[in-house]
C-alpha positions as CSV (number, residue, x, y, z in Angstrom):
1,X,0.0,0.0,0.0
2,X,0.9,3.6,-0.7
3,X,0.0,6.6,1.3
4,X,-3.4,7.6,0.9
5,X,-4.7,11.1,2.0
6,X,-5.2,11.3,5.4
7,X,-8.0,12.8,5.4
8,X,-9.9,9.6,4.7
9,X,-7.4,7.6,6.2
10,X,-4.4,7.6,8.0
11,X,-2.3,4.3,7.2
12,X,0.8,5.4,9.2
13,X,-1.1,5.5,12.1
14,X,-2.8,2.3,11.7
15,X,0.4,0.5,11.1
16,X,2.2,1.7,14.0
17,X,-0.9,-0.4,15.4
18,X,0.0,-3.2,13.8
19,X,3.5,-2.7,14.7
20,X,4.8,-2.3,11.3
21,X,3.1,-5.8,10.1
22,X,2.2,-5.3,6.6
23,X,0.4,-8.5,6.3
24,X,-1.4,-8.0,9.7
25,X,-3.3,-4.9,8.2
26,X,-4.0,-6.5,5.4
27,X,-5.9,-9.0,7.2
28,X,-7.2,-5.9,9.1
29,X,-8.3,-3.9,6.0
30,X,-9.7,-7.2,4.1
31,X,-11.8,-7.7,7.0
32,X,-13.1,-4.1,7.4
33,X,-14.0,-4.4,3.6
34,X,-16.0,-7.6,4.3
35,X,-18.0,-6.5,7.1
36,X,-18.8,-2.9,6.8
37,X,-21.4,-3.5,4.2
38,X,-23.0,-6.3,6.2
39,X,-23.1,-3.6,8.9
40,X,-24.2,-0.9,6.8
41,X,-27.4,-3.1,5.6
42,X,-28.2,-3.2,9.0
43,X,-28.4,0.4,9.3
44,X,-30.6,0.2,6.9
45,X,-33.2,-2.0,8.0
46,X,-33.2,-0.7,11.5
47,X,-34.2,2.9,9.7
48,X,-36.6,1.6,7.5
49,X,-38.2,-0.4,10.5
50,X,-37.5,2.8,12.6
51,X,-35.6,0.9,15.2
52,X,-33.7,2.8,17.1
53,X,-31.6,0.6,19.5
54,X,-30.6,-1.3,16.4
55,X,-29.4,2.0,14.4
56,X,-27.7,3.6,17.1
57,X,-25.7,0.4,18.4
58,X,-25.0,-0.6,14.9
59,X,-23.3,2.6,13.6
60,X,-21.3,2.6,17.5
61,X,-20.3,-0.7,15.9
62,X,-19.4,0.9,13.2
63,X,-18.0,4.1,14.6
64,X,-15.3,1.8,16.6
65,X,-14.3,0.1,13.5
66,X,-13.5,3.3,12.0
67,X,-11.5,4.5,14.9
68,X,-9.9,1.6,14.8
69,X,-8.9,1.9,10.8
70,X,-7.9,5.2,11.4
71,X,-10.2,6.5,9.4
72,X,-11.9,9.4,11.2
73,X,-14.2,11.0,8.5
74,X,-16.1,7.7,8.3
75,X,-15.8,7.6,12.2
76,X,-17.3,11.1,12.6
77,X,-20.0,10.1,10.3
78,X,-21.2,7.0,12.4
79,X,-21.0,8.9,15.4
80,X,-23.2,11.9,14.1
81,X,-25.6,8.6,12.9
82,X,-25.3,7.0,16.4
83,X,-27.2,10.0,18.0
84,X,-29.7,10.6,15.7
85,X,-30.5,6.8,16.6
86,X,-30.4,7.4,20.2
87,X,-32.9,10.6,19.5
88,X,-35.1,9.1,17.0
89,X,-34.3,11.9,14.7
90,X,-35.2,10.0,11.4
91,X,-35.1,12.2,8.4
92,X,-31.2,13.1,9.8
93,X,-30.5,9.7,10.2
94,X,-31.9,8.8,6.6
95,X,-28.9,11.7,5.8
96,X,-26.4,11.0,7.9
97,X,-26.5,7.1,6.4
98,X,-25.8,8.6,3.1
99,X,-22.8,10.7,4.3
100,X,-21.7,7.3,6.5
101,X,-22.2,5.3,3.1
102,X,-19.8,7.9,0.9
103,X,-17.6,7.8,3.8
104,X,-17.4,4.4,3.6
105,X,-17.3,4.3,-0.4
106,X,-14.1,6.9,0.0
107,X,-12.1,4.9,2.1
108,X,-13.1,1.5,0.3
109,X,-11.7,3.2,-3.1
110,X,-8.5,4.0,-1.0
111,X,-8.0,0.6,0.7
112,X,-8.5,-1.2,-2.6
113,X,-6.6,1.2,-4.9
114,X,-3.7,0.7,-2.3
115,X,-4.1,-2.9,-1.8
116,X,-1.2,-3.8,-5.2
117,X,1.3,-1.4,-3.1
């Protein structure tokens, strides 16, 4: 992997937590690709079903795999979404999962366009 911008996500960072292992964050980043979608569908179910316990615990879910990536504009994103969740609030939560989702899409096209180094 190259350097991406850092303002989607910041791969230094998330190496040093991998202590330098190259193939451990590729594990790390092939898993986050796997099971962000999954995560994301459940989003949106629990909007569409207006399930609010669902919504906000899935995108804290999803907030602390972002952290974890390093990748705080998608982290941001799910927070915002978590507490829209938590307040029922559901015509910003239908926006914020759009933002969260182009987050998401953003960092995808950086992990995967990095992924050949």
């Amino acid at each position: 992997m190259t350097s991406p911008d850092p303002g989607t996500f910041n791969r230094a960072e998330l190496l040093e937590r991998m202590m330098d292992d190259e193939e451990l964050l590729q594990e790390v980043v092939d898993t986050f690709l796997a099971d962000v979608p999954h995560q994301l569908e459940t989003i949106r179910n629990a909007r569409e079903q207006r399930d609010a316990d669902t919504l906000a615990g899935q995108a804290h879910t999803l907030k602390g795999a972002a952290a974890n990536m390093a990748a705080e504009p998608m982290r941001a994103a799910a927070e915002r979404l978590e507490r829209a969740g938590k307040s029922g609030d559901w015509a910003q939560a239908a926006q914020l999962l759009e933002e969260l989702e182009e987050r998401f899409a953003e960092l995808k096209g950086v992990l995967e366009g990095n992924q050949g180094r």
